[in-house]
C-alpha positions as CSV (number, residue, x, y, z in Angstrom):
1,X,42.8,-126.7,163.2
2,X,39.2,-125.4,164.2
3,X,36.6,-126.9,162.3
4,X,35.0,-125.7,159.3
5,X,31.6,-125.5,158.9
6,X,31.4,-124.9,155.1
7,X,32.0,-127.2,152.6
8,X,32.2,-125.0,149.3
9,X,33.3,-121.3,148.8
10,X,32.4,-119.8,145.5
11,X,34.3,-117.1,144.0
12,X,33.4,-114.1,141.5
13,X,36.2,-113.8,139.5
14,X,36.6,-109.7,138.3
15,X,37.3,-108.1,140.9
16,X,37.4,-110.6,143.3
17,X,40.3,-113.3,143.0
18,X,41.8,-111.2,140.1
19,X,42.3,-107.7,139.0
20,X,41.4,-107.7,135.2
21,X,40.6,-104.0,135.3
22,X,44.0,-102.9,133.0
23,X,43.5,-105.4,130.4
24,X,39.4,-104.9,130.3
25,X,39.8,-101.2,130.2
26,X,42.3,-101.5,127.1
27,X,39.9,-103.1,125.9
28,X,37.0,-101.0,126.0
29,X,39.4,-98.3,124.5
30,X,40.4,-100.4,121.5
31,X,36.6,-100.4,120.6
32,X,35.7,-96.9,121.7
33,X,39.2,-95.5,119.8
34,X,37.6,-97.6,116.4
35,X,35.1,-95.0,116.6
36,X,36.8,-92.2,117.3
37,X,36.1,-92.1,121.0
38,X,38.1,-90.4,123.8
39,X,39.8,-93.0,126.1
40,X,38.8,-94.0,129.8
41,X,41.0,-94.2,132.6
42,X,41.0,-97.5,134.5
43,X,39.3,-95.8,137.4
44,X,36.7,-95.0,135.4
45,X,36.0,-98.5,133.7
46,X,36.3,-100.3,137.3
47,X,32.8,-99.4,138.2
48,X,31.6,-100.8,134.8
49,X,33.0,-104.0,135.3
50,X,30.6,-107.0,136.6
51,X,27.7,-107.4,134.5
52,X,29.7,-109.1,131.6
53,X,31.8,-107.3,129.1
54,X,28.4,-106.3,126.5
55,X,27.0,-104.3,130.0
56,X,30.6,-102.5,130.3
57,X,31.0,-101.6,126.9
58,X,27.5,-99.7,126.9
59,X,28.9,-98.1,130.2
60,X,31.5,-97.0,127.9
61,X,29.5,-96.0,125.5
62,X,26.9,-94.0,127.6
63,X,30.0,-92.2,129.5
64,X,31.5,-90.9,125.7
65,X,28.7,-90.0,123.6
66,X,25.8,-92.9,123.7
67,X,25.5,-95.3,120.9
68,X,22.6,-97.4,119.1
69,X,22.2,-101.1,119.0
70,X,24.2,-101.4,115.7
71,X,27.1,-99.9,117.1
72,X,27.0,-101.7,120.6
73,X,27.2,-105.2,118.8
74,X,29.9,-103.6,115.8
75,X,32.0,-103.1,119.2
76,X,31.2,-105.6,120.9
77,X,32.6,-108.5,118.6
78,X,35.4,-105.9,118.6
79,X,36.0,-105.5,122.2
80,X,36.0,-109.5,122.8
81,X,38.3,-110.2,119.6
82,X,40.9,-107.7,121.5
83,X,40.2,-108.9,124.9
84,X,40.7,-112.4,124.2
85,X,44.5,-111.7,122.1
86,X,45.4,-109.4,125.2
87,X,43.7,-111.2,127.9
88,X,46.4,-111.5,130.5
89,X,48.4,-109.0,130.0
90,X,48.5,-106.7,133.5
91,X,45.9,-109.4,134.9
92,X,46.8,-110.9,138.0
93,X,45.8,-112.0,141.3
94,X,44.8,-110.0,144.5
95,X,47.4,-109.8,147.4
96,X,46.5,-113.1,149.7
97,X,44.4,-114.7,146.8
98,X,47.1,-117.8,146.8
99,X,47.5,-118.3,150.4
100,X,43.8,-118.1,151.3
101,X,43.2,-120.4,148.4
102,X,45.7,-122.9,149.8
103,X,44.2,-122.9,153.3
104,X,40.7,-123.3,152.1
105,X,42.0,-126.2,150.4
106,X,44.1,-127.4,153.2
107,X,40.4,-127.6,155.1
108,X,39.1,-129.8,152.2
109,X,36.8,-126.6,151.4
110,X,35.5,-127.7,147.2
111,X,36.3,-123.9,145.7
112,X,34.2,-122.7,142.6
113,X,33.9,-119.7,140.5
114,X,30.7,-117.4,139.3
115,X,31.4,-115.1,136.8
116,X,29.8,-113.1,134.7
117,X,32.3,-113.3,132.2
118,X,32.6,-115.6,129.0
119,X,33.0,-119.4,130.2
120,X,35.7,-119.8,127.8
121,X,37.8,-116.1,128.7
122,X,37.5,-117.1,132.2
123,X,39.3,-120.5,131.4
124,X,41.7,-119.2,129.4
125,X,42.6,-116.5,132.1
126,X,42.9,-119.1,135.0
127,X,44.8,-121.3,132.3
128,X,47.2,-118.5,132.1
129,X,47.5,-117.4,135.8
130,X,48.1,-121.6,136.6
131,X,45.0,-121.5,138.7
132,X,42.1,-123.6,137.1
133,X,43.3,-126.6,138.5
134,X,42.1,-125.0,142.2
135,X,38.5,-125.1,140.9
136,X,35.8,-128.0,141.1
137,X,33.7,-126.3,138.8
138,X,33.9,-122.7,136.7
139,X,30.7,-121.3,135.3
140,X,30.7,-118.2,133.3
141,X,28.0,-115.6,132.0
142,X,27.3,-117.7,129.5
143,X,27.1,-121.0,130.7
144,X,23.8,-121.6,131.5
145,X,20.9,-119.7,130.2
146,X,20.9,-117.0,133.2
147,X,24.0,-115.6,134.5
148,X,24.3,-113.0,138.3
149,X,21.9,-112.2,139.6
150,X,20.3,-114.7,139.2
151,X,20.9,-117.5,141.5
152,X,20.9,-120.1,139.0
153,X,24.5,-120.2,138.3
154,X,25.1,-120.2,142.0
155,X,22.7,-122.9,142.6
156,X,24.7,-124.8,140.1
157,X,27.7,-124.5,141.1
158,X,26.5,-125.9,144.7
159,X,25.6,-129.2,142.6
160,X,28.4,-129.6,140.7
161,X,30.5,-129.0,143.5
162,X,29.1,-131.7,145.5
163,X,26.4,-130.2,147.4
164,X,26.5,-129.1,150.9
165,X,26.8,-125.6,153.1
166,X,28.3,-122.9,150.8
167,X,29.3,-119.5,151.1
168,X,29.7,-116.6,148.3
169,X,32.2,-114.4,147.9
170,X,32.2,-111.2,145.3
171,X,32.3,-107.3,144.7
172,X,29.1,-106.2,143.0
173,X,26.2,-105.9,143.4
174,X,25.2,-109.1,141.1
175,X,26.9,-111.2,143.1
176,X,25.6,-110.3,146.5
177,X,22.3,-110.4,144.5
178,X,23.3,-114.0,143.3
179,X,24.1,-115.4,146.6
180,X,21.4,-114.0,148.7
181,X,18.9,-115.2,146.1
182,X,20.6,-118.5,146.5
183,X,20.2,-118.6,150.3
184,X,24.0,-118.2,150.9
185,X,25.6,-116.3,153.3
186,X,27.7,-113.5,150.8
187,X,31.0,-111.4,151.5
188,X,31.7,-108.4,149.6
189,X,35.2,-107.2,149.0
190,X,36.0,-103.8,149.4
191,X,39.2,-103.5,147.1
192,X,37.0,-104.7,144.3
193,X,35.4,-102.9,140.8
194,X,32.3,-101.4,142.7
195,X,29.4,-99.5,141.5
196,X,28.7,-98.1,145.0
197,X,29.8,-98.2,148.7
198,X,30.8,-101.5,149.6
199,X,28.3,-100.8,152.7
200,X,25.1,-100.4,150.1
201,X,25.6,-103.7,148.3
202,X,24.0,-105.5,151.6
203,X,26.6,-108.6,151.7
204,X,26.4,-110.3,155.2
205,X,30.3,-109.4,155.8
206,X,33.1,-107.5,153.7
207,X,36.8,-108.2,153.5
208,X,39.0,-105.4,153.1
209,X,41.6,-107.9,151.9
210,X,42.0,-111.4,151.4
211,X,43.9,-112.3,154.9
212,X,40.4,-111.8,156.7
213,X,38.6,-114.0,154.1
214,X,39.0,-117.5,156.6
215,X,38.2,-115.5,160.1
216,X,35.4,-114.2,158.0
217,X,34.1,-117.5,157.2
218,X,34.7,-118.7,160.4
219,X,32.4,-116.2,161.8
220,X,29.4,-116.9,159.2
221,X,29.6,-120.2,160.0
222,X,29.5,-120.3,163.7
């Protein structure tokens, strides 16, 4: 086995390791449909996906009519109410998420996760997929008092997972952000929720799936 030059990979979670993008859409429907609202397709929620689920619901929003401040927090205790008693239902892991996991690990690689969800969602997600046990450390949106871009979370998660060299992986642009701020090298995934070209988001490599992620890192590290 070649040797590995980094010591800890961290992971976005929408998008990246999992596609939550059925079960977050129905949930931005079951708040727009409270108030009358026309449905979005799942296409059309992916791009909205990223800056936590208050950012995608005013995507939502904006898309099907606009909405004031009253209304955005109304639906937003409504949207998380019905996100977290339907969180798993068509949520599941990218093709190659296990096996590159497993590798990683079978290179003694720490793996954490950056989101930009709730802490406590995130948990309960991995809980159900049988996948936080993989994780040294799992910090969500709101976890400490900034969440992606900034690099705090990421700088945190580098400490709790022991220090040493780290690397970033993610979809959006808040992640790239994140890392870069950090002073990690970052890899976007193509197949993720994006807002724009994967090419525009500046990451130092993209994946187009996850059996290129460990060549990938091989690469950055050299």
């Amino acid at each position: 086995m070649t040797h590995f030059s980094f010591t800890i990979v961290g992971f976005d979670l929408d998008g990246t390791l999992l596609d939550t993008s059925g079960d977050l859409a129905a949930a931005v429907n079951h708040a727009l449909a409270s108030v009358g609202r026309p449905r979005l397709s799942v296409e059309e929620v992916k791009p909205m996906i990223g800056g936590g689920a208050r950012h995608m619901l005013k995507q939502g929003l904006t898309a099907t009519g606009g909405y004031d401040e009253a209304m955005l927090d109304t639906l937003h205790a409504e949207l998380l109410a019905y996100y977290e008693a339907n969180i798993c239902v068509l949520t599941k892991p990218y093709p190659g998420v296990i096996d590159a996991l497993d590798a990683l690990a079978a290179r003694d690689v720490t793996l954490g996760i950056v989101t930009n969800k709730i802490e406590r969602f995130a948990r309960v997600v991995l809980d159900e997929l049988g996948l936080t046990d993989r994780f040294a450390c799992i910090l969500g949106g709101d976890t400490l008092a900034e969440s992606k871009p900034s690099p705090m979370p990421i700088h945190e998660m580098v400490r709790r997972c022991g220090g040493g060299r780290a690397a970033f992986v993610g979809d959006s642009i808040f992640d790239i952000q994140a890392g870069q701020a950090a002073g990690l090298p970052t890899i976007a995934c193509s197949f993720g929720f994006l807002m724009q070209p994967v090419a525009e988001l500046g990451a130092d490599a993209v994946i187009d799936g996850f059996a290129e992620l460990l060549p990938t890192l091989e690469r950055l590290g050299a």
